[in-house]
N, C-alpha and C positions, 0 to 999 in steps of 0.2 A: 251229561257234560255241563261244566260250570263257566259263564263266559263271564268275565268282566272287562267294564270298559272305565277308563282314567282320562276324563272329559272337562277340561278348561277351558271356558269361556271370558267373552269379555261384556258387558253391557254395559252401553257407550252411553244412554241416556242419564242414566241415574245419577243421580246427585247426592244422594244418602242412604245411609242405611235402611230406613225407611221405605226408598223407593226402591231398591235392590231388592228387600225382603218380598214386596206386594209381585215384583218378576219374578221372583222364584217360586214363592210363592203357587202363582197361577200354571209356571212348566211345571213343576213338579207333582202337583193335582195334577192336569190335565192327563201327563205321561203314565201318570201309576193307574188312572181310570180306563185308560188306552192299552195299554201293553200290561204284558205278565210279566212285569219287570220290579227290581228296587230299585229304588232311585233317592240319594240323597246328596247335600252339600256336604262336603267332605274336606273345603279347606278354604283361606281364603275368609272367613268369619266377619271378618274386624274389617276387612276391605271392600268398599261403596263399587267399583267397579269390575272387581275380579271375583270366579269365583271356580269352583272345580269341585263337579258331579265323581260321584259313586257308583255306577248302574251295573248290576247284577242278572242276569237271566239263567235257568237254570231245565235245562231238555234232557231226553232218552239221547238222542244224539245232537251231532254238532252244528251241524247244516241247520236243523231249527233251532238252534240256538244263538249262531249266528246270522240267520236271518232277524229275527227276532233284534237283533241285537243293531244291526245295519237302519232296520226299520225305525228303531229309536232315534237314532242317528240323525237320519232323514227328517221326523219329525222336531226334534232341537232346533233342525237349520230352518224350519219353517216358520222361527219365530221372528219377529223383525226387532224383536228389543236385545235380543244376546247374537253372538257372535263367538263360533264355537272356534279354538283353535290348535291346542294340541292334542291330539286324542290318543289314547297306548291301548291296544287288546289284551288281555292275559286267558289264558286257557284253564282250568286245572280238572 
């Protein structure tokens, strides 16, 4: 089972591109060392405070995949410099 998730954040600190990159930056190591998941920016490039995740997991079935997938989740909101806000599941 193939899960993904369409994940728009906000990070409300940053002032530049610069600083935007060094926050993604650090989620997106962290999250790929941590979970069996892909994870990238997916949109949002050119914009200092907006941005919107890609995240992929990929299981025998669905329950671990969406766990897997929740857990990420979880761990995004535990960052204090993003603020995650609209999220979409897709199956296939």
């Amino acid at each position: 089972m193939i899960g993904y998730i369409d994940c728009e954040c906000i990070i409300y600190d940053s002032q530049s591109l610069k600083e935007k990159r060094a926050v993604l930056q650090r989620v997106l190591t962290r999250t790929k060392q941590k979970f069996n998941v892909s994870i990238s920016e997916i949109d949002f490039q050119d914009s200092w405070q907006r941005t919107k995740f890609g995240i992929v997991a990929i299981s025998s079935a669905k329950v671990q995949t969406e766990r897997e997938l929740n857990q990420v989740l979880r761990f995004l909101d535990s960052f204090p410099e993003i603020e995650r806000t609209i999220t979409s599941f897709e199956w296939f």
